[in-house]
DRENTORKOL-3810 file (N, C-alpha, C; in nm, 4 decimals):
REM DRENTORKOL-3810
@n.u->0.1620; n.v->0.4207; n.w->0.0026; ca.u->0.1242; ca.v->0.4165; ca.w->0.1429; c.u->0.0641; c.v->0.2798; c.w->0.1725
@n.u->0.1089; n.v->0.2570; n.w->0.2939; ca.u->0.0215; ca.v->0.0580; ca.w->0.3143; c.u->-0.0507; c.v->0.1158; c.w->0.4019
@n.u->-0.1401; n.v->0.0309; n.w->0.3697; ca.u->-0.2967; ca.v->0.0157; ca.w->0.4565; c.u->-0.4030; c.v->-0.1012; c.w->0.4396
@n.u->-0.4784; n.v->-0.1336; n.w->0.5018; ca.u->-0.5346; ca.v->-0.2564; ca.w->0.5575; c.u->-0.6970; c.v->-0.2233; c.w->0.5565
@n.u->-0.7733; n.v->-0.2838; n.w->0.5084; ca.u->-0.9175; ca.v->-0.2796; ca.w->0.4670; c.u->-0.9306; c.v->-0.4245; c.w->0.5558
@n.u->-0.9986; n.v->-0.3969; n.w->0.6807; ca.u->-1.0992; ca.v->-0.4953; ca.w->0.7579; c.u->-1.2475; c.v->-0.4529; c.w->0.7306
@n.u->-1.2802; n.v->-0.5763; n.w->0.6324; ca.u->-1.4013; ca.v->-0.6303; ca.w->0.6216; c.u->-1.4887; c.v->-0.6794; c.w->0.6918
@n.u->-1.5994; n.v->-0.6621; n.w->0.7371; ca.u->-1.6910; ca.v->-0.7255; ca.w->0.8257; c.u->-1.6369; c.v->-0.8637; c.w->0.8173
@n.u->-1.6576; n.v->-0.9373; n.w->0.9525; ca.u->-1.6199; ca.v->-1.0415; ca.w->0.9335; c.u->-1.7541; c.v->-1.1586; c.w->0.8753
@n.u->-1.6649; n.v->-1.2597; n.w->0.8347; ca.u->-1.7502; ca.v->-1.3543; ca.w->0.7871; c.u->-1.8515; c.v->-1.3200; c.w->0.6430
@n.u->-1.8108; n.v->-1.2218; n.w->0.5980; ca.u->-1.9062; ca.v->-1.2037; ca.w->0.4729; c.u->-1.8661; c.v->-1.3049; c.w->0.3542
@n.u->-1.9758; n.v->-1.3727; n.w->0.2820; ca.u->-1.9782; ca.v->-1.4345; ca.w->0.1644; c.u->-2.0113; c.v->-1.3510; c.w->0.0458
@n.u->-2.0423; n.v->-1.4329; n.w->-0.0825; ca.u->-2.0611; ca.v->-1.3642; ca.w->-0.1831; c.u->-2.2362; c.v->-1.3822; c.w->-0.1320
@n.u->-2.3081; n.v->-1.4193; n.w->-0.0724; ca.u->-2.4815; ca.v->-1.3990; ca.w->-0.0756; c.u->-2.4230; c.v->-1.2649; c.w->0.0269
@n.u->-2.3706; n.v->-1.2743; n.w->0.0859; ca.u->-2.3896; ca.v->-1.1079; ca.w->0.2394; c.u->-2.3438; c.v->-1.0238; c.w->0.1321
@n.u->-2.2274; n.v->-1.0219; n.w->0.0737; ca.u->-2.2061; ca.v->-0.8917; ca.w->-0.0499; c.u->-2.3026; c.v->-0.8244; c.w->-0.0942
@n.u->-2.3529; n.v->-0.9691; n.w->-0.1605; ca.u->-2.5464; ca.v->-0.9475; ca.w->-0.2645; c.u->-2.5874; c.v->-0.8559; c.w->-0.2125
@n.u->-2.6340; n.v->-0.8813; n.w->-0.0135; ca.u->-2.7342; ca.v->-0.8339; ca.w->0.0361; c.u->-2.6647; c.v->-0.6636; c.w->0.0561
@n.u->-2.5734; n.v->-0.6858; n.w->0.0863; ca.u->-2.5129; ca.v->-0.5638; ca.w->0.0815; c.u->-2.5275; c.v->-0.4833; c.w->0.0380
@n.u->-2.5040; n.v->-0.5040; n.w->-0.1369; ca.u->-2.4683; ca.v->-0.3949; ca.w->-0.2861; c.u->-2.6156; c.v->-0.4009; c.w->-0.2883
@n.u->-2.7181; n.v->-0.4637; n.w->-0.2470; ca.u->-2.8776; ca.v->-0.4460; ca.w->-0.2351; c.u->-2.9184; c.v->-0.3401; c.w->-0.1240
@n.u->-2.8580; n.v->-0.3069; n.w->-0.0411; ca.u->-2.8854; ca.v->-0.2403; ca.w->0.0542; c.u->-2.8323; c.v->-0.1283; c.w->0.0264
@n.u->-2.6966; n.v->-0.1161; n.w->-0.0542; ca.u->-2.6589; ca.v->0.0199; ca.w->-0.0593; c.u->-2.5194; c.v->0.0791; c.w->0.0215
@n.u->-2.5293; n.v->0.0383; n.w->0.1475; ca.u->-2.4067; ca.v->0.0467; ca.w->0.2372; c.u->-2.3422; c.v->-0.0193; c.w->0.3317
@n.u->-2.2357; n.v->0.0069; n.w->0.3315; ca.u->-2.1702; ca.v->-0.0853; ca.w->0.4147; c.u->-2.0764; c.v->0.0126; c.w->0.5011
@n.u->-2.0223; n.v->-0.0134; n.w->0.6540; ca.u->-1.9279; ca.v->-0.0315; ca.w->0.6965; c.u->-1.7855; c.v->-0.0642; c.w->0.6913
@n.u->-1.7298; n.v->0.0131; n.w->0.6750; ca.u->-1.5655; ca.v->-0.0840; ca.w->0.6443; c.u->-1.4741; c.v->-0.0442; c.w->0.7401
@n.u->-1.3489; n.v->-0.0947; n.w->0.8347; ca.u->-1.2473; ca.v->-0.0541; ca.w->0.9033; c.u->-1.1515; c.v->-0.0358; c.w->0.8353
@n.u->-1.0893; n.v->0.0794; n.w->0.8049; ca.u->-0.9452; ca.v->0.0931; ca.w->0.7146; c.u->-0.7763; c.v->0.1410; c.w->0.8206
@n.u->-0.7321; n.v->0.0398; n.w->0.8060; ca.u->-0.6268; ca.v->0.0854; ca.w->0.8397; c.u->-0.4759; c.v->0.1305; c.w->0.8150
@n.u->-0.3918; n.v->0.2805; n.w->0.8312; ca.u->-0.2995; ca.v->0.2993; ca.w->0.7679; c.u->-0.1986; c.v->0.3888; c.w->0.8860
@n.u->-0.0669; n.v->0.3912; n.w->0.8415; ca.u->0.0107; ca.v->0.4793; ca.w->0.9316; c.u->-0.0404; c.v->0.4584; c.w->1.0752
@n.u->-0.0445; n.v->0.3286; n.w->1.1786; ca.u->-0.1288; ca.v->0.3536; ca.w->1.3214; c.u->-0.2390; c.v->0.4418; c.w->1.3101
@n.u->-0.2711; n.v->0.4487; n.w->1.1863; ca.u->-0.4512; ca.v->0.5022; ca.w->1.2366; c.u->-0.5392; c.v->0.3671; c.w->1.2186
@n.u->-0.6629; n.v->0.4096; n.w->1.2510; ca.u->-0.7924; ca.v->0.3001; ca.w->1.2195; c.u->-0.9210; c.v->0.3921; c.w->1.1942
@n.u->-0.9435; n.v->0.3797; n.w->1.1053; ca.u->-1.0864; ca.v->0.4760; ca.w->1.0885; c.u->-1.1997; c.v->0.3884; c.w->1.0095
@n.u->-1.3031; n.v->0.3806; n.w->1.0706; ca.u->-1.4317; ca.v->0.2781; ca.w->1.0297; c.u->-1.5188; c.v->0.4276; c.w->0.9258
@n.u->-1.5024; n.v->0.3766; n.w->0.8063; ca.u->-1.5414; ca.v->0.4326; ca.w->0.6797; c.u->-1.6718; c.v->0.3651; c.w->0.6271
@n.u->-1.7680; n.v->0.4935; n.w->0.6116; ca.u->-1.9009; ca.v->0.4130; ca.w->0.5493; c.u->-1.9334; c.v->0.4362; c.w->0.4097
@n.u->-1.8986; n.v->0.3556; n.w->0.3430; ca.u->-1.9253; ca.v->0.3165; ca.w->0.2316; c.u->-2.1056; c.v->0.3184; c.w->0.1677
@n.u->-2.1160; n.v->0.3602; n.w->0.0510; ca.u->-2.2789; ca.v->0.4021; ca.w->0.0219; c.u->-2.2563; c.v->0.4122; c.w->-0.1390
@n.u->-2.3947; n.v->0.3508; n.w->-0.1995; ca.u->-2.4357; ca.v->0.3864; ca.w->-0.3185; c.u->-2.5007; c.v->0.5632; c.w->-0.3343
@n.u->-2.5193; n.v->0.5483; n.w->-0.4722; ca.u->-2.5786; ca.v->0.7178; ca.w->-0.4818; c.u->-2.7092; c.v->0.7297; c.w->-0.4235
@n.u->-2.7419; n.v->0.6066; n.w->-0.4897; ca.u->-2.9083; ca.v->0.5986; ca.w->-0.4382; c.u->-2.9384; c.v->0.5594; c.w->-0.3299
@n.u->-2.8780; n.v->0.4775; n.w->-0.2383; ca.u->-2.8944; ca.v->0.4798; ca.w->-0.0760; c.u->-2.8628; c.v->0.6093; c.w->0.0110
@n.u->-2.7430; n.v->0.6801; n.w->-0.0470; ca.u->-2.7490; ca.v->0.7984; ca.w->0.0224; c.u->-2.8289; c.v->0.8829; c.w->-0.0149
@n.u->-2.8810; n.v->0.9419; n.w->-0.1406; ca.u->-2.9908; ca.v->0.9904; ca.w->-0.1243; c.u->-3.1438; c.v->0.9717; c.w->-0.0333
@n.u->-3.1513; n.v->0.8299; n.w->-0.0535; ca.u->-3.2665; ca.v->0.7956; ca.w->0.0540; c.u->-3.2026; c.v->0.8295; c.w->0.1800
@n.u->-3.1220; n.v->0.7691; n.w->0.2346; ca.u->-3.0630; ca.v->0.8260; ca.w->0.3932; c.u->-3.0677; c.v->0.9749; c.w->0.4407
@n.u->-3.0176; n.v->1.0811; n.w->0.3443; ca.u->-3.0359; ca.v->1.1879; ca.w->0.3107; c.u->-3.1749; c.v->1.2573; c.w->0.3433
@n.u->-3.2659; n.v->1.1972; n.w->0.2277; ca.u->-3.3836; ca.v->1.2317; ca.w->0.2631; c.u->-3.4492; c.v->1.1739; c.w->0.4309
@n.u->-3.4246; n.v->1.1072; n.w->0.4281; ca.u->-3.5106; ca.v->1.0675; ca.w->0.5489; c.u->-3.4661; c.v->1.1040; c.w->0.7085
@n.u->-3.2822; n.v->1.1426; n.w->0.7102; ca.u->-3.2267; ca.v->1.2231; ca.w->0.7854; c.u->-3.3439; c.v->1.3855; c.w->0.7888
@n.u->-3.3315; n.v->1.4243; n.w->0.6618; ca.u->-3.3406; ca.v->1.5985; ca.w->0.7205; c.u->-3.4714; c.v->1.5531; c.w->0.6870
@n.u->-3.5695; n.v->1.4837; n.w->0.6885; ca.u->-3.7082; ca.v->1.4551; ca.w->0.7214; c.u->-3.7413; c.v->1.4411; c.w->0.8741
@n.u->-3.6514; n.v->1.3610; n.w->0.9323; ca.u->-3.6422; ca.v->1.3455; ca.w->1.0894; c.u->-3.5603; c.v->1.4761; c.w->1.1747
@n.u->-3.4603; n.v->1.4967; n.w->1.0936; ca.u->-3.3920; ca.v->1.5955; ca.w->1.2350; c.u->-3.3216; c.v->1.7240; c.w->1.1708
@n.u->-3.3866; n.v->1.7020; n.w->1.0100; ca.u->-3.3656; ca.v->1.8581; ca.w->0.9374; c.u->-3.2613; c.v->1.8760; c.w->0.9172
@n.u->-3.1483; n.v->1.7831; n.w->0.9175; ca.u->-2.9668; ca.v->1.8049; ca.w->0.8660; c.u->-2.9239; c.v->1.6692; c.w->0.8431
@n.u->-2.8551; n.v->1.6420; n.w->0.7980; ca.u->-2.7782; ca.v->1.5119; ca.w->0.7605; c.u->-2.6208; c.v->1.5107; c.w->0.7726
@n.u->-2.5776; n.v->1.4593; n.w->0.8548; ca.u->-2.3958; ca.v->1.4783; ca.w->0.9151; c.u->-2.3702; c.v->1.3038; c.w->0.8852
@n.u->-2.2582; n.v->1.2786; n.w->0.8059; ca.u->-2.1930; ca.v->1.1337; ca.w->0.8208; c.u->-2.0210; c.v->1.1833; c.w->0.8065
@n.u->-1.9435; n.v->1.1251; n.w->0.8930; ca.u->-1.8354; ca.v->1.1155; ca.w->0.9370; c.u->-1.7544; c.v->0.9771; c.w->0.8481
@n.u->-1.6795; n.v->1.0314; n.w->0.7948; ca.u->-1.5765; ca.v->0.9387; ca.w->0.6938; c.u->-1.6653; c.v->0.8478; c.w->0.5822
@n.u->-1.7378; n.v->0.8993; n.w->0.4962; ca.u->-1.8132; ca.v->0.8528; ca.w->0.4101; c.u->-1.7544; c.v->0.8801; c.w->0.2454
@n.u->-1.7998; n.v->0.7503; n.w->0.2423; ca.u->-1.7244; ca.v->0.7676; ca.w->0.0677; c.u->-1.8464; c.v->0.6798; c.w->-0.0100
@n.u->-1.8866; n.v->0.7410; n.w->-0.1472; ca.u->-1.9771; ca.v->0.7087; ca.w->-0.2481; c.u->-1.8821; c.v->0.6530; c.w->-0.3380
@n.u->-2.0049; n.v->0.5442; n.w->-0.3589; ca.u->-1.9048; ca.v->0.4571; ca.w->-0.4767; c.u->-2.0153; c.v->0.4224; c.w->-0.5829
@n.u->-2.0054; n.v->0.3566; n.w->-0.6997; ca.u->-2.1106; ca.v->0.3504; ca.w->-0.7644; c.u->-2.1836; c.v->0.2171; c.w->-0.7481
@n.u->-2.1387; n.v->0.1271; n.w->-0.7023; ca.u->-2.1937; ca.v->0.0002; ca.w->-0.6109; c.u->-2.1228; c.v->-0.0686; c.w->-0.4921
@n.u->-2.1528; n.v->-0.0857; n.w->-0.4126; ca.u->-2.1237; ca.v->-0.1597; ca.w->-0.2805; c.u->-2.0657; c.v->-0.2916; c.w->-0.2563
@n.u->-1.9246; n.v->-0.3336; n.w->-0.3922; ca.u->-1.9059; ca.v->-0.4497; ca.w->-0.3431; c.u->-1.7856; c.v->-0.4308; c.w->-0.3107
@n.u->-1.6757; n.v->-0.5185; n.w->-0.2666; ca.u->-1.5499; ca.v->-0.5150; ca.w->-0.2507; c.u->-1.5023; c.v->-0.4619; c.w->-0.3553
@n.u->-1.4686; n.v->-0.4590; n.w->-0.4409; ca.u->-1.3910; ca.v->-0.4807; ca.w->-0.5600; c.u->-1.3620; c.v->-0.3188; c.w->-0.5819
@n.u->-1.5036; n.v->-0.2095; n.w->-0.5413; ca.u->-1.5282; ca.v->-0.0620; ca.w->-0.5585; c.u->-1.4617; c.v->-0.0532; c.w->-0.4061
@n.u->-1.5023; n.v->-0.1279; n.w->-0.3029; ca.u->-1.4348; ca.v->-0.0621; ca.w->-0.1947; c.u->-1.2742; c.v->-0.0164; c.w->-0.2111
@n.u->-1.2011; n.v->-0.1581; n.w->-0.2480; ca.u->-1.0517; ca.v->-0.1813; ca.w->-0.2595; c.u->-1.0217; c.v->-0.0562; c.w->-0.3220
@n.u->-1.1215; n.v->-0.0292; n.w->-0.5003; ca.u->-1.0470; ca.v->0.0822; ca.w->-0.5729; c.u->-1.0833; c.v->0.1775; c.w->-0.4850
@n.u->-1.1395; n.v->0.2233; n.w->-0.4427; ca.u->-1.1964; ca.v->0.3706; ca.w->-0.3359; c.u->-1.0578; c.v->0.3816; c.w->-0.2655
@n.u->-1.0318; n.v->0.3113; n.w->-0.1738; ca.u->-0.8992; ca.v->0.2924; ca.w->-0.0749; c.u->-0.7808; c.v->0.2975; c.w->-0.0842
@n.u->-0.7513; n.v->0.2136; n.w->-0.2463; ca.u->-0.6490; ca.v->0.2780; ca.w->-0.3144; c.u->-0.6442; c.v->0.3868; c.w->-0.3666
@n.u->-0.7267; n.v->0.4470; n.w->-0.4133; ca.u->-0.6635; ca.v->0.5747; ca.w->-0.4134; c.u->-0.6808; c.v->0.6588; c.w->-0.3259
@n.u->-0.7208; n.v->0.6647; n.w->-0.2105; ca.u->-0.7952; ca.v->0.7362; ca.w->-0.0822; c.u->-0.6222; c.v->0.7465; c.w->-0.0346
@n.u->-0.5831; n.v->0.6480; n.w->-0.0578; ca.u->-0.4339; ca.v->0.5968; ca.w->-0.0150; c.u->-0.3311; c.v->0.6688; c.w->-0.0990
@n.u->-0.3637; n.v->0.6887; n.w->-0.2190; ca.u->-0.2494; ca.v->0.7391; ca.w->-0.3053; c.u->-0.2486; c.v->0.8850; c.w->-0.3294
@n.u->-0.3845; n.v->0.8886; n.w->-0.2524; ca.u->-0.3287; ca.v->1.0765; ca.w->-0.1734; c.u->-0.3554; c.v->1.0822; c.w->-0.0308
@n.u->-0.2624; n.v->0.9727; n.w->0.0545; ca.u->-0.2479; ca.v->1.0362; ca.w->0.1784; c.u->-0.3583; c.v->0.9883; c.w->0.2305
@n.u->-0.5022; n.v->0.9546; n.w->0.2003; ca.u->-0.6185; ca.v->0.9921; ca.w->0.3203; c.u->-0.6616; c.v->1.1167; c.w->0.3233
@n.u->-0.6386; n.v->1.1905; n.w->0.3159; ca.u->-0.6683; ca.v->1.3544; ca.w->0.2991; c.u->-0.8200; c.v->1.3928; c.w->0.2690
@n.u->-0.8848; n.v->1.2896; n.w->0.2123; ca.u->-1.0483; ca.v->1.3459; ca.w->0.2204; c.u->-1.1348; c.v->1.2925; c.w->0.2950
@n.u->-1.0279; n.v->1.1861; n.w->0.3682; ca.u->-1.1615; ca.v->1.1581; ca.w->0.5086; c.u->-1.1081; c.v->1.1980; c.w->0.6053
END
């Protein structure tokens, strides 16, 4: 299946850094005329997000989210490829 990973624009290898330091990122993926903006997250950032969601509003909902074990390109690409080599089907 072809598909297209738009990256924030303008990121370097220091914005990556800050990135895979932060935990998550944003990504636009595109395949078959779709476009779906996919949020990308470490274990340990989503746990904090997690917690601090159902601390504030008692549930935690994220829409097209995928865990990876660090936040740089390299985990995004593999995530996508295979997200891709079944279809899309789990976001």
């Amino acid at each position: 299946m072809d598909y297209r990973i738009a990256f924030p624009e303008g990121m370097d290898d220091g914005d990556w850094a800050v990135q895979e330091a932060k935990g998550w990122v944003d990504v636009t993926v595109c395949w078959d005329g779709e476009e779906r903006l996919l949020s990308f997250y470490d274990q340990t950032r989503l746990m904090q997000t997690i917690g601090h969601e159902m601390a504030r509003t008692g549930y935690f909902a994220e829409r097209s989210l995928v865990v990876v074990s660090a936040v740089t390109p390299e985990n995004i690409e593999a995530a996508v490829a295979a997200l891709a080599a079944r279809g899309f089907v789990d976001i």
